[in-house]
C-alpha positions in Angstrom: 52.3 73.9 51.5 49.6 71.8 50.4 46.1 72.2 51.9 44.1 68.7 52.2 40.3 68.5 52.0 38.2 66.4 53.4 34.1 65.6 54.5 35.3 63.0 57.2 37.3 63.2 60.4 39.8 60.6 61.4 42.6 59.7 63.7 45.4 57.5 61.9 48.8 58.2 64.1 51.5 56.5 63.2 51.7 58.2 59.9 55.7 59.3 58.4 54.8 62.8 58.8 52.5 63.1 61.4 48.7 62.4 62.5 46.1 62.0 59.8 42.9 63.6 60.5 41.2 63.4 57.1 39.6 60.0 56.6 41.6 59.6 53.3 38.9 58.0 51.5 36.4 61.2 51.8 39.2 63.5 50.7 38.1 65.9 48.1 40.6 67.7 46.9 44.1 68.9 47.5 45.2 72.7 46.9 48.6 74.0 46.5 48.8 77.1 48.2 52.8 78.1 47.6 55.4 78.8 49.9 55.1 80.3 53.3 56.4 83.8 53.3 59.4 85.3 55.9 56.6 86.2 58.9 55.3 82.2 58.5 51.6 83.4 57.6 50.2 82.3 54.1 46.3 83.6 53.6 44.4 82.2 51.1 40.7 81.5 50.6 38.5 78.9 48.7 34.9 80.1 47.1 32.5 77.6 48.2 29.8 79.6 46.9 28.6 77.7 43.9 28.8 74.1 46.0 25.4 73.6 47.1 26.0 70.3 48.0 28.3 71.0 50.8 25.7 73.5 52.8 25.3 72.7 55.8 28.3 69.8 55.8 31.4 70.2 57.8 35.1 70.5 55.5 37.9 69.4 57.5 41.4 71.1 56.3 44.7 69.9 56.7 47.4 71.1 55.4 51.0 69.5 54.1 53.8 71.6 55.3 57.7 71.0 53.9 59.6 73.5 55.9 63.2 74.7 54.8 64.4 73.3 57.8 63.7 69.9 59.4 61.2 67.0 57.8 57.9 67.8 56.2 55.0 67.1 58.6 51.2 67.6 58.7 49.3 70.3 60.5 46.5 70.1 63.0 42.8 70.0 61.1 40.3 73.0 60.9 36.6 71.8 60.3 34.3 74.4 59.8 30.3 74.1 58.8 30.1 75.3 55.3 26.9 77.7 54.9 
């Protein structure tokens, strides 16, 4: 699973795997984050402590998913106010 950052929302359908929330211009970063354990929950967290720049701006997340059965896809968005 791959976890997609972004500072701008989007809606490009259409896409091989899915929706695209993440206006792919304002993407950030991207994050491996591993393989999805047996019970299909993978925690993980991201320190956004020293990033002053992004208080008070809202991070969208999506994340890249390649499942052991069936094609990859892309998961719905999470966009929380960093504070």
């Amino acid at each position: 699973m791959v976890a997609i950052l972004g500072l701008r929302a989007t809606y490009l359908p259409g896409q091989a795997y899915g929706m695209l929330y993440i206006e792919p211009t304002s993407s950030l970063r991207r994050l491996p984050l591993g393989v999805v354990p047996g019970g299909g929950l993978l925690g993980d967290s991201l320190d956004l402590s020293a990033a002053t720049p992004l208080q008070g701006m809202v991070l969208h997340v999506q994340n890249f998913v390649v499942p052991q059965a069936g094609g990859p896809r892309l998961t719905n968005v999470i966009a929380p106010v960093i504070l």
